[in-house]
N, C-alpha and C positions, 0 to 999 in steps of 0.2 A: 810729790804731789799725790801719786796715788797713794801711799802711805797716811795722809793725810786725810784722803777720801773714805779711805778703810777706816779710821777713829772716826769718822763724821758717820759714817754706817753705823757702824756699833754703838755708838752715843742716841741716834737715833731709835736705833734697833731697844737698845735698853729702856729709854723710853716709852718706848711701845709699847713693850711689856710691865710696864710699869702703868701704866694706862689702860692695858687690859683687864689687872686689876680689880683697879678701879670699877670698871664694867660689871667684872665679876663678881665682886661686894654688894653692888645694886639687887642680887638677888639670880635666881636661875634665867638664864638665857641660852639659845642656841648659836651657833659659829655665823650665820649670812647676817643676825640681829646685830650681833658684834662689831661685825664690820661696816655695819652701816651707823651703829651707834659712835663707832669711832670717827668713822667719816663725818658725819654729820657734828660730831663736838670738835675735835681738833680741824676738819679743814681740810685734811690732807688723806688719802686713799693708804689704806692699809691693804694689804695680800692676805688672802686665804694661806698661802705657801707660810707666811708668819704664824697666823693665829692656830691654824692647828697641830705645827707640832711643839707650840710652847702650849697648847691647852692639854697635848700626851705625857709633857713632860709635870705637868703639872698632877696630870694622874696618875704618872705611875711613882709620884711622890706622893699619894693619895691626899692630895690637898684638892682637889675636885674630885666628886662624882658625876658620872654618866649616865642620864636616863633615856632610853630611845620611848618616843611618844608619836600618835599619829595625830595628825596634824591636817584634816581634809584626808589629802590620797596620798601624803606624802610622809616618811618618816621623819623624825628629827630628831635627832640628839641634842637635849640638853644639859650643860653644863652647869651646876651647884657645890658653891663650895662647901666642904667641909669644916665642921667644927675648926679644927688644924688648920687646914685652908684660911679660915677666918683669922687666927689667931697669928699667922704668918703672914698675913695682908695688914692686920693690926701694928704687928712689928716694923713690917717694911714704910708703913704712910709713918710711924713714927720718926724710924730714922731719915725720914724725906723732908722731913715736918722740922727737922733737930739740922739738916743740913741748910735747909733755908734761914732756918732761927742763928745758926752760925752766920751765913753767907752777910746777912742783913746787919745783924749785931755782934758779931764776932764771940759767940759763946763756945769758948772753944773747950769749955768741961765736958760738952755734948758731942764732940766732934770726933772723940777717940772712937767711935763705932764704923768708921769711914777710913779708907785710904785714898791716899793721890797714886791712880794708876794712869797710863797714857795719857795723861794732862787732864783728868776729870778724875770727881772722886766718883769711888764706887764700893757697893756695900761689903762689907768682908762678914764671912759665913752666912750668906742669902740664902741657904736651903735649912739654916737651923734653927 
């Protein structure tokens, strides 16, 4: 059962992230907009603990930049993707796009970009 709970985490968790995204292609935002943008579309509360160290990791792949802006009295960092950034957001909604076009119509010429890992696919070489 916990083993179980762990792939329902991660499944989740990749989702997230993949709906972070999504966020992110909308254009430059900061981390508290994020999570309420998330909130407020899917329904369900996201963590700060989540969004910012997949938004580090995401920088120090330099597929985001970091701008600190003020903001009234307060600082903010906001996050804009990069070119790259872009172009790596482009790929991933593709092959997301090419899983569903499978899932529905069984196109399976599109589907060698995917593996069946822990009983879900998942994308192979996602940082490339």
């Amino acid at each position: 059962m916990i083993l179980m709970e762990e792939k329902l985490n991660e499944l989740v968790s990749d989702f997230s992230r993949f709906y972070l995204l999504t966020i992110l292609y909308e254009g430059p935002t900061y981390g508290h907009s994020i999570m309420r943008k998330f909130n407020n579309r899917i329904g369900k509360k996201i963590s700060l603990d989540l969004i910012y160290p997949f938004l580090q990791q995401l920088e120090e792949k330099k597929l985001i930049l970091v701008k600190s802006e003020i903001i009234g009295n307060k600082e903010k960092n906001f996050y804009n993707l990069t070119e790259e950034g872009r172009a790596f957001c482009n790929r991933i909604f593709k092959r997301f796009a090419n899983l569903f076009t499978f899932t529905i119509e069984g196109d399976r010429d599109n589907f060698e970009q995917f593996q069946l890992k822990d009983g879900y696919a998942r994308w192979v070489d996602l940082w490339q």
